[in-house]
C-alpha beads as a LAMMPS data file, in Angstrom:
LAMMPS data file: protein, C-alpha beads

68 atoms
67 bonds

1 atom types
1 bond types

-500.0 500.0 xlo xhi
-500.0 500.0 ylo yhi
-500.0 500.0 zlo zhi

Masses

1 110.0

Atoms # bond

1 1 1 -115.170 165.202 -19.590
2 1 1 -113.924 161.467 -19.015
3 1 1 -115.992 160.032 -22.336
4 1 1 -114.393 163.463 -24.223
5 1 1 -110.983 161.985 -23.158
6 1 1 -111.798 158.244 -24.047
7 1 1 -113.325 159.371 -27.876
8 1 1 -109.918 161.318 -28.350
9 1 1 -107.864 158.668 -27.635
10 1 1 -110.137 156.426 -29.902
11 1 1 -109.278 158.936 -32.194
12 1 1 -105.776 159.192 -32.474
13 1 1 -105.831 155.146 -32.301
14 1 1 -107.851 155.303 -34.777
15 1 1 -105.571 157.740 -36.804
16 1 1 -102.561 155.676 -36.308
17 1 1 -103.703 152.637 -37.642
18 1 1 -104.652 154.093 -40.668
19 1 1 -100.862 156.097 -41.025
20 1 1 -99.781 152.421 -40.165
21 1 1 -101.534 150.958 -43.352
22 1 1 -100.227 153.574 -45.829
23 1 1 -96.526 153.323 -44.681
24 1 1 -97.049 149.619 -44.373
25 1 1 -98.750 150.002 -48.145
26 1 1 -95.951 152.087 -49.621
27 1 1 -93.142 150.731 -48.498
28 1 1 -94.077 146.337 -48.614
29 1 1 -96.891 146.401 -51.290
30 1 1 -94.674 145.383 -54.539
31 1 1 -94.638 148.126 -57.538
32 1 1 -95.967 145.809 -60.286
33 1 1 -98.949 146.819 -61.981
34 1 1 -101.667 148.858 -59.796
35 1 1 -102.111 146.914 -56.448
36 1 1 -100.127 149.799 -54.474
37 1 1 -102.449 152.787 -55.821
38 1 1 -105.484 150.720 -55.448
39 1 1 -105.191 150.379 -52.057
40 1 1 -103.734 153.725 -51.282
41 1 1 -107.057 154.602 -52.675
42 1 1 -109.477 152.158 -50.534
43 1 1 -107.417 153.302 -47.533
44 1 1 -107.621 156.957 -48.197
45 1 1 -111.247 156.678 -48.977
46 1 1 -112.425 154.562 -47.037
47 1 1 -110.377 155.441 -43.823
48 1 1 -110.418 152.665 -40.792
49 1 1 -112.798 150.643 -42.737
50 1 1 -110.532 150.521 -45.989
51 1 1 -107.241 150.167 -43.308
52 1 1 -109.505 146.884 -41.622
53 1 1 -109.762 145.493 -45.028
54 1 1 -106.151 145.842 -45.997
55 1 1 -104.932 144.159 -43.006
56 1 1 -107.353 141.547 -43.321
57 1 1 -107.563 141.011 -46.730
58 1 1 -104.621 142.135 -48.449
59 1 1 -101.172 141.519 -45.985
60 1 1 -101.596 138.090 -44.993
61 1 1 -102.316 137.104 -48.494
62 1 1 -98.786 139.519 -49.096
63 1 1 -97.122 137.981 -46.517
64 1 1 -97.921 134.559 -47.935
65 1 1 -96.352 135.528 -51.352
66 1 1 -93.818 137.764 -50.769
67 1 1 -92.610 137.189 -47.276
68 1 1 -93.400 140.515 -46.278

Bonds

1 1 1 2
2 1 2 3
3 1 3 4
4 1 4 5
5 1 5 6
6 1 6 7
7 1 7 8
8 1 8 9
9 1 9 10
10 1 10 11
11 1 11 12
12 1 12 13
13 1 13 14
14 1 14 15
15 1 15 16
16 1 16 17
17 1 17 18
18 1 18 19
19 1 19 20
20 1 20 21
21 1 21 22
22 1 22 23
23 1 23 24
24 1 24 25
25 1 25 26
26 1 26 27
27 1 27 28
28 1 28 29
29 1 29 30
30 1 30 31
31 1 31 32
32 1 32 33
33 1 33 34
34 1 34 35
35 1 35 36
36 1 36 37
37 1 37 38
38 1 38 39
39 1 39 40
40 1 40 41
41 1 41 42
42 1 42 43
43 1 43 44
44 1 44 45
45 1 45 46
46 1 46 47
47 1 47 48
48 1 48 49
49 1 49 50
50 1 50 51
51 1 51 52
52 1 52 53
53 1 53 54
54 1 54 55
55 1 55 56
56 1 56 57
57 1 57 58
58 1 58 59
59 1 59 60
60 1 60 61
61 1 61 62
62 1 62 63
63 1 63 64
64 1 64 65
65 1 65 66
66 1 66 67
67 1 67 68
């Protein structure tokens, strides 16, 4: 019962972070050419593995540029 509870909250952790990336994707990732739908696509696809990257990867180098 316990290890049913912990997997469910790794779950909806798990869930949030990805929500997190798409808002964070949509609303900060600029609109020119196809960087937003590209990674709307890795993070749909590839779920917490595609959200990892895009935090990783992809905001810092955001942040960097576009101060967001």
């Amino acid at each position: 019962m316990v290890m049913m509870g912990c997997g469910g909250l790794f779950g909806c952790a798990t869930f949030g972070v990805w929500v997190w990336s798409l808002v964070d994707i949509i609303r900060n990732e600029p609109s020119g050419g196809n960087d937003k739908i590209i990674w709307i696509v890795v993070v749909v696809l590839l779920g917490c593995l595609g959200s990892a990257i895009y935090y990783f990867v992809r905001r810092p180098e955001r942040i960097r540029q576009f101060g967001k």
